[in-house]
VEXLOLUM-947880 format. One record per residue (C-alpha): residue in one letter; x, y, z. Coordinates in steps of 0.2 Angstrom, whole numbers, padded with zeros to 4 digits, always signed. Each point is the difference from the previous one (the first is absolute). Layout:
# residues N
aXYZ
...
END
This chain:
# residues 420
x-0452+0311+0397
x+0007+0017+0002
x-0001+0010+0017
x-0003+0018-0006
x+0006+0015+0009
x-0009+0016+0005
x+0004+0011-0016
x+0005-0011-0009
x-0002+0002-0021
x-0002-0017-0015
x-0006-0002-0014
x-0019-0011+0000
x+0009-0012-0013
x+0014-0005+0013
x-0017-0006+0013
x-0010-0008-0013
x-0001-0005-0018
x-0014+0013-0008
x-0011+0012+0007
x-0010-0009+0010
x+0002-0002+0020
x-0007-0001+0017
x+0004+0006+0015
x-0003-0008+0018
x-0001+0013+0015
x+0000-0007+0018
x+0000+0012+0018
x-0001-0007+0015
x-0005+0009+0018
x-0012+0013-0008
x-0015-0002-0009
x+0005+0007-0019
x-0008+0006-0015
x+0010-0001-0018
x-0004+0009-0014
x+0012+0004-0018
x-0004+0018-0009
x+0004+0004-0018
x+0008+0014-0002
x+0003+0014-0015
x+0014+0007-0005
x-0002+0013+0013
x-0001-0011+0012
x-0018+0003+0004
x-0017-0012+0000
x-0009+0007-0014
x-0013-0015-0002
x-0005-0006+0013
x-0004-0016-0007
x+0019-0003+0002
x+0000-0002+0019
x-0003-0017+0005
x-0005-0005+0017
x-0015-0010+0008
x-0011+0010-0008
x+0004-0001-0017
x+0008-0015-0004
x+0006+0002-0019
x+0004+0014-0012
x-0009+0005-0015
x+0013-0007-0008
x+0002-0016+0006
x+0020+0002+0005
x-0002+0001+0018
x-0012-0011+0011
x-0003-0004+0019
x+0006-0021+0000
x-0001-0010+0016
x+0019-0007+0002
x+0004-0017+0008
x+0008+0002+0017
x-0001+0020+0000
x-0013+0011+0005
x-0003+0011-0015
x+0007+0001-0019
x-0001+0007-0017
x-0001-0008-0015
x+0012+0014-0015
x-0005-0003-0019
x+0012+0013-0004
x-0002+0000-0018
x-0016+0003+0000
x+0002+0018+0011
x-0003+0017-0010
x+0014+0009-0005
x-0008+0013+0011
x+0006-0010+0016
x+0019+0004+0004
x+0000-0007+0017
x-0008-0011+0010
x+0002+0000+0020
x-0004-0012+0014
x-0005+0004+0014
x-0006-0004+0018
x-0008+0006+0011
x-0007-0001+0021
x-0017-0005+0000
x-0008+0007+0016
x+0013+0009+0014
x+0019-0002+0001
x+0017+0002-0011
x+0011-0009-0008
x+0013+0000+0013
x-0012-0014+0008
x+0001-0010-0014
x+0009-0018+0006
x+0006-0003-0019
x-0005+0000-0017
x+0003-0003-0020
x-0003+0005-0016
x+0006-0015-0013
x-0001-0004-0021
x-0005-0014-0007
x+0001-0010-0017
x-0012-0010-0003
x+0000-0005+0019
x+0017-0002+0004
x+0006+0016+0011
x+0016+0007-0010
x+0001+0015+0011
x-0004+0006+0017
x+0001+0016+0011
x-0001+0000+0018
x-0006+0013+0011
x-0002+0002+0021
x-0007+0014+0013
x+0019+0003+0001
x+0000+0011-0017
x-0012+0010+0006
x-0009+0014+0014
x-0016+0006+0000
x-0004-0002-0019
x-0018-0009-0002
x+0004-0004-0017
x+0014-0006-0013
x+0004+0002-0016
x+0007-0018-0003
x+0009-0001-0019
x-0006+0006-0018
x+0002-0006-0018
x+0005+0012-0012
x+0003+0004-0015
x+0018+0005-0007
x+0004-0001-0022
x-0017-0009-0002
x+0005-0014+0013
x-0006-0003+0016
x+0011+0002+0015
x-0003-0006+0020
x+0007+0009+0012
x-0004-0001+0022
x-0005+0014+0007
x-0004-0002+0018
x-0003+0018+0004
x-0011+0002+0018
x-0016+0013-0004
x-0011+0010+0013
x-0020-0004-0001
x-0006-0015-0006
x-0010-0006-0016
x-0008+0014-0003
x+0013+0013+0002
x+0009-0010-0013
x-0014+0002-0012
x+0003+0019+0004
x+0017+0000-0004
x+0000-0007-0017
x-0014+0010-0004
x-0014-0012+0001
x-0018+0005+0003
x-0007-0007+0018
x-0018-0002-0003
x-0013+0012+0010
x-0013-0009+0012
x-0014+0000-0009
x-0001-0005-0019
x-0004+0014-0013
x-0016-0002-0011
x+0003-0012-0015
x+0000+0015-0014
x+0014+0008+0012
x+0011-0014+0003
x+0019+0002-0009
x+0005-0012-0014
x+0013-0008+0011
x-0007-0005+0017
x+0007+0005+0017
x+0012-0010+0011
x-0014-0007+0015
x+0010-0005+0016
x-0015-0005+0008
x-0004-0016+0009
x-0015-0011+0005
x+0000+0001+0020
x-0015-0014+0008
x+0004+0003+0020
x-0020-0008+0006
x-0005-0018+0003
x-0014-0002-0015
x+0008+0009-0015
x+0007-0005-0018
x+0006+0006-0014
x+0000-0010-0016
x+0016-0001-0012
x-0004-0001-0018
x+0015-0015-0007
x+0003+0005-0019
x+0003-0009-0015
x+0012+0001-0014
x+0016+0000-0003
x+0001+0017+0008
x-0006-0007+0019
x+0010+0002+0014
x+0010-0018+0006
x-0002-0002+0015
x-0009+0005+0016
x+0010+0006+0014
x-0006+0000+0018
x+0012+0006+0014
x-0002+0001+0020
x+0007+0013+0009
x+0003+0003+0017
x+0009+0013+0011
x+0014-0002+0014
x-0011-0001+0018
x+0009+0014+0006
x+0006-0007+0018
x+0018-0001-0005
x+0002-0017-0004
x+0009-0006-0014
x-0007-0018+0000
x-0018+0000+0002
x-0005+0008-0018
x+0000-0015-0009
x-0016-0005-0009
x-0005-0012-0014
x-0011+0002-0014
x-0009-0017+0000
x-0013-0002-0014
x-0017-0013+0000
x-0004-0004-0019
x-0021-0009-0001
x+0001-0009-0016
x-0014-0003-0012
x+0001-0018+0006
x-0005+0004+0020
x+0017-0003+0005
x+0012+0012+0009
x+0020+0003-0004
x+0013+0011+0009
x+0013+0009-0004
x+0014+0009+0012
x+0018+0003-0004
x+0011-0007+0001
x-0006-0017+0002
x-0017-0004-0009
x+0006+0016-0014
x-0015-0004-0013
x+0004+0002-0018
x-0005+0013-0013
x-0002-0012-0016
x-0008-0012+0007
x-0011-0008+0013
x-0005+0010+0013
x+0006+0015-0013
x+0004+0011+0015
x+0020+0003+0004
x+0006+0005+0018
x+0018+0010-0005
x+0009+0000+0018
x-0003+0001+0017
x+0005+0018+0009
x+0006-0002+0018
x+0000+0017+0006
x-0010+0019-0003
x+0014+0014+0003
x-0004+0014+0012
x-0017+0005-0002
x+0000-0006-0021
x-0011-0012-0005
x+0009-0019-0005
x-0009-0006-0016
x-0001-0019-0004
x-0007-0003-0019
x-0013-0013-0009
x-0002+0000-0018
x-0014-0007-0006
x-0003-0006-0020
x-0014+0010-0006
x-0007-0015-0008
x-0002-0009+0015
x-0019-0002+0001
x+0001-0006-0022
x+0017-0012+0006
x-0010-0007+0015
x-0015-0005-0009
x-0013+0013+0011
x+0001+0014+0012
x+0013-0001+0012
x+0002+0010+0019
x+0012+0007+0007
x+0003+0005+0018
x+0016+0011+0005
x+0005+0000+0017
x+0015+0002+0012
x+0009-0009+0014
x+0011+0002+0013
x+0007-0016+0010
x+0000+0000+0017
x+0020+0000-0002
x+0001+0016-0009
x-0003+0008+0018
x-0017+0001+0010
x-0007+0017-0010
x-0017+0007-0006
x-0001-0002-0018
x-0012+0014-0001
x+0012+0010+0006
x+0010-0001-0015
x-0015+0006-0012
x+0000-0016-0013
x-0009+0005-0016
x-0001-0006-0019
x+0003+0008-0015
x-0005-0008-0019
x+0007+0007-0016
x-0006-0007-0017
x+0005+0013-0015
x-0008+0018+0007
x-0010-0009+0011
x+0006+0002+0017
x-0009-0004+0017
x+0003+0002+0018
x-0007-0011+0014
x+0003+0011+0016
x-0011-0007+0014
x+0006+0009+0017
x+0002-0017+0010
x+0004+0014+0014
x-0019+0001+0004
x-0003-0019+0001
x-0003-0008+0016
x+0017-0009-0002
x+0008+0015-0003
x+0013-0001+0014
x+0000-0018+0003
x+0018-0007-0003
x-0006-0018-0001
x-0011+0003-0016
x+0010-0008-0014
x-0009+0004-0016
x-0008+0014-0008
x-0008-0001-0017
x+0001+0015-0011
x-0009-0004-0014
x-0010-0013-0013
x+0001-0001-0018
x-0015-0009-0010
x+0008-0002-0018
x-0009-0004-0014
x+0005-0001-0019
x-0007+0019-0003
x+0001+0008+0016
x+0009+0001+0017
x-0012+0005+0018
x+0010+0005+0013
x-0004+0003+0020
x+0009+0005+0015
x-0003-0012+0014
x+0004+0005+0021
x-0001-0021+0003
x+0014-0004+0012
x+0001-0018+0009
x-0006-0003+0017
x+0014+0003+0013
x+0013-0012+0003
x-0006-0008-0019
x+0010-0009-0013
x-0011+0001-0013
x+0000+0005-0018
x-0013+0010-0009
x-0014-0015-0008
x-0011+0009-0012
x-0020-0006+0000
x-0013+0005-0014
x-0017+0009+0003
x-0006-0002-0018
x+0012+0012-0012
x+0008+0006+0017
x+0015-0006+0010
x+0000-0002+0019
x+0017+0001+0010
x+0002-0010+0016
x+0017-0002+0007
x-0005-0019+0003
x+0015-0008-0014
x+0013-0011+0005
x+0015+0008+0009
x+0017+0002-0011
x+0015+0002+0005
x+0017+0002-0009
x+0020-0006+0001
x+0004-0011+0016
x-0019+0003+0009
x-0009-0009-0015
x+0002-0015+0012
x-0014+0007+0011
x-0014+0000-0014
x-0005-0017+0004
x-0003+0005+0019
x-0011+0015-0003
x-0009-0008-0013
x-0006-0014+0009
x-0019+0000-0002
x-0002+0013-0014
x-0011-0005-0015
x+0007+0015-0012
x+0015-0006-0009
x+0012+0009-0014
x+0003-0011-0016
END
């Protein structure tokens, strides 16, 4: 594996054998969007059905597509044989989704892949850069009908859609044109699925075909408490699974990390231990779209996070803990303000749930939830049925994780609700 430097300049054939490859992208300490733009000789966006990002997933083409990577946050899948001769470049990119810049960002990758084994990587911190909000990460290019890589790692001012902007992309207006107006070529949409009340969904249509997006990614984020302490920021994502069966499993990382090909077809990829100054920490679940068709029957989710009385005595809903769920386009945000809960400044509320998932083969519900546990409570998240709704009560078995697993057995005493 070769450690790339910023600038650096190599042919695609000394990374991987052919034209086809993926890349990995990974940022840690600020919440990050990632999305590749194919460019023309100009250097310009002139279809805009060549930037990829979560709202459109693939290119006309089919040379570029959005792809789940194990262990990363984000990637893209590069057929480049099959891009037009009309696409001279391609740039990655990444972006700050919500406030910040990238000089808060803890550490980050960009890395190549052939056939799942990582050839090439190129690492990134906060340290290369001010008060940019976006980066232009690397590019493939093309030089005497080949295609070259080279790292760019070059800091921009404004965010995703200033980069649209500045390549020349068209940022779509508020509200839709009528149909017999519409351009050929769609509009780049940045917009975003925001539920913030107890009470409402938002159903995800799951797609079929070859063409589907592969996996459904859910991440928690939380923000730095503000009170100056560096110890005390540490949450975990802690997921509740209802199987068709009746019975519950429960995944955390980094000891009980699910799996994404098989049972419970949901993956936990690492535990974060710290938000940096007022920047949300993100902890990641992947979930196998065909969860509900690999389970035998519908299965529910609930999403929640955890802060152990050892991480410091602090109010979780001081650190605003929300969800976000991204499936191809689809994205969705589950924002309940636990600051207006009557547990709101109470340091010895330990769980907070953020949201549920009912999945089933065709379609995906989602709800925000402001359920916490009662004060002083261990428990977990268990999730009960009213007929074809789930019912959160934080009434589960308490889990813990390393060397306090040993206490399990004590708080459990007496509960009937066990995880298989």
């Amino acid at each position: 594996m070769e450690n790339l430097a910023r600038g650096q300049r190599l042919p695609l054939s000394n990374i991987v054998a052919g034209n086809s490859v993926r890349v990995g992208l990974q940022g840690q300490g600020l919440a990050l969007d990632f999305a590749c733009f194919g460019l023309d000789a100009q250097g310009k966006l002139s279809d805009d059905r060549y930037m990829i990002f979560f709202n459109q997933a693939t290119s006309p083409c089919g040379g570029i597509s959005l792809t789940g990577v194990t262990g990363d946050l984000q990637g893209f899948q590069f057929e480049l044989e099959k891009i037009p001769q009309t696409i001279d470049r391609i740039v990655i990119t990444t972006s700050i989704d919500g406030s910040g810049t990238m000089s808060q960002l803890q550490s980050g990758y960009l890395r190549l892949l052939d056939q799942d084994i990582e050839k090439a990587r190129f690492a990134f911190s906060g340290t290369d850069f001010s008060a940019e909000k976006a980066v232009m990460l690397a590019e493939f290019y093309r030089r005497d009908g080949l295609w070259r890589f080279m790292t760019i790692g070059q800091g921009f001012n404004g965010g995703l859609d200033a980069l649209v902007t500045h390549f020349g992309g068209s940022l779509a207006e508020p509200a839709p044109a009528p149909a017999s107006e519409q351009a050929e070529v769609k509009k780049v949409s940045l917009s975003k699925v925001s539920l913030t009340k107890v009470g409402q969904t938002h159903k995800v249509s799951l797609e079929k075909g070859a063409g589907a997006p592969r996996k459904l990614v859910v991440k928690a984020t939380w923000l730095d408490n503000g009170d100056g302490e560096d110890d005390n920021d540490d949450l975990d994502l802690r997921v509740g699974l209802l199987l068709p069966d009746g019975k519950m499993k429960f995944i955390t990382a980094p000891d009980a990390p699910g799996s994404f090909m098989s049972t419970p077809y949901a993956l936990h990829l690492g535990d974060t231990v710290s938000a940096s100054a007022k920047e949300p920490a993100t902890e990641v679940v992947e979930v196998n779209p065909d969860i509900a068709k690999l389970s035998g029957g519908q299965v529910v989710m609930v999403f929640s996070v955890y802060s152990a009385l050892s991480n410091g005595a602090v109010s979780v809903a001081s650190m605003r803990p929300k969800m976000v769920m991204q499936y191809g386009e689809q994205i969705v945000e589950c924002d309940f303000d636990f600051r207006t809960s009557k547990y709101a400044d109470d340091d010895t509320v330990y769980t907070y749930v953020i949201g549920t998932a009912v999945i089933n083969e065709d379609s995906i519900t989602l709800a925000p939830s402001g359920k916490t546990s009662e004060p002083g409570s261990e428990n977990t998240p268990w999730i009960l049925m009213n007929g074809n709704e789930p019912r959160i009560e934080v009434m589960g078995p308490a889990v813990f994780k390393g060397k306090e697993k040993s206490k399990e057995a004590q708080f459990n005493k007496g509960n009937p609700y066990k995880y298989v």
